[in-house]
N, C-alpha and C positions, 0 to 999 in steps of 0.2 A: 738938194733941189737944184735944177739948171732954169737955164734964162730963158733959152729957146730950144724953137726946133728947124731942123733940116730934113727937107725933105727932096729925096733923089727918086731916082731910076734906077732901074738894072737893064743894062744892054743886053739882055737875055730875052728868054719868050715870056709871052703873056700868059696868065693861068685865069681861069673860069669856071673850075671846079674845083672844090677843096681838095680831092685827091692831086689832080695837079699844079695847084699851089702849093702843098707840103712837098712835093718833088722839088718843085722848083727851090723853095726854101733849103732844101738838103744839100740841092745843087749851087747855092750861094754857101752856102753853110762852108761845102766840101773846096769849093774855091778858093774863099779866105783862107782857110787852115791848111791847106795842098798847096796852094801857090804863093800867098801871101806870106805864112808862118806864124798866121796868127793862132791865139790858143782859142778861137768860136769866130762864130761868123761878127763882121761888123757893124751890126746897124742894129738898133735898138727892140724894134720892130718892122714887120712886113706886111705889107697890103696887097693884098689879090684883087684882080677886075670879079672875084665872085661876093667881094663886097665883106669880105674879113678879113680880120688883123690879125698876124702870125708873129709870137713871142720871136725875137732874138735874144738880146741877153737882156731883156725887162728895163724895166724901171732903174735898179737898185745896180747896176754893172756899168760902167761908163765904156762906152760906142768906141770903134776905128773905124769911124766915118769921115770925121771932118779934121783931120789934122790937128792944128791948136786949138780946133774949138769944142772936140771932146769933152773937155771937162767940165765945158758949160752949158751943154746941148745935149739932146737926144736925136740921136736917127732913123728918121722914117724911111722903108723902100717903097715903094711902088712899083712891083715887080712887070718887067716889058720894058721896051725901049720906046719912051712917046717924045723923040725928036722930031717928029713928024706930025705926030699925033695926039690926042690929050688922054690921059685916061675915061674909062667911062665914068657915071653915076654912083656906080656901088663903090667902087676906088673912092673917089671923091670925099662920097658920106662917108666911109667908113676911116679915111685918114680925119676930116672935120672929128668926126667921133673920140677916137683916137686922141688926140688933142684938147678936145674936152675932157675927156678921163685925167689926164696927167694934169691938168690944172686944179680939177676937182679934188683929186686924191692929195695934191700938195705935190707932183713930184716935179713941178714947170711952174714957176712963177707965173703971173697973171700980166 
């Protein structure tokens, strides 16, 4: 069980259809392990503006997201870059959701 969560962005493109949020996912995915040297992508989970949440290493695999706070966290993305801008609605619910799930099932403290 971790304490919290974090939740990012990815300075990449925004996705709206599940076919190209799985791209996108692949394309984080292929980044960490190609550039990084990591052995999977780093964030826990991923969120698409098409309003779902796209498995990275689950629940049960601890993140390379936040530095020293891996071990106490999970990583949410939010796939797009909203330095500018906010995600939309379905982003939104769907990380809320997201978040709900992992307190419910026990794997994020309350």
């Amino acid at each position: 069980q971790t304490d919290m969560y974090f939740v990012h962005h990815a300075a990449g493109n925004p996705c709206f259809t599940e076919s190209d949020c799985e791209a996108e996912v692949r394309g984080i995915q292929n980044y960490h392990m190609d550039s990084n040297g990591w052995s999977d992508i780093g964030y826990n989970f991923l969120v698409g503006e098409d309003g779902r949440a796209y498995e990275g290493r689950g629940w049960d695999n601890q993140g390379a997201h936040a530095s020293s706070w891996n071990p106490v966290s999970h990583g949410i993305c939010v796939m797009g870059d909203f330095m500018t801008t906010t995600p939309n609605n379905a982003a939104l619910q769907a990380v809320q959701n997201l978040m709900q799930c992992g307190i419910d099932e026990g794997h994020v403290s309350s």
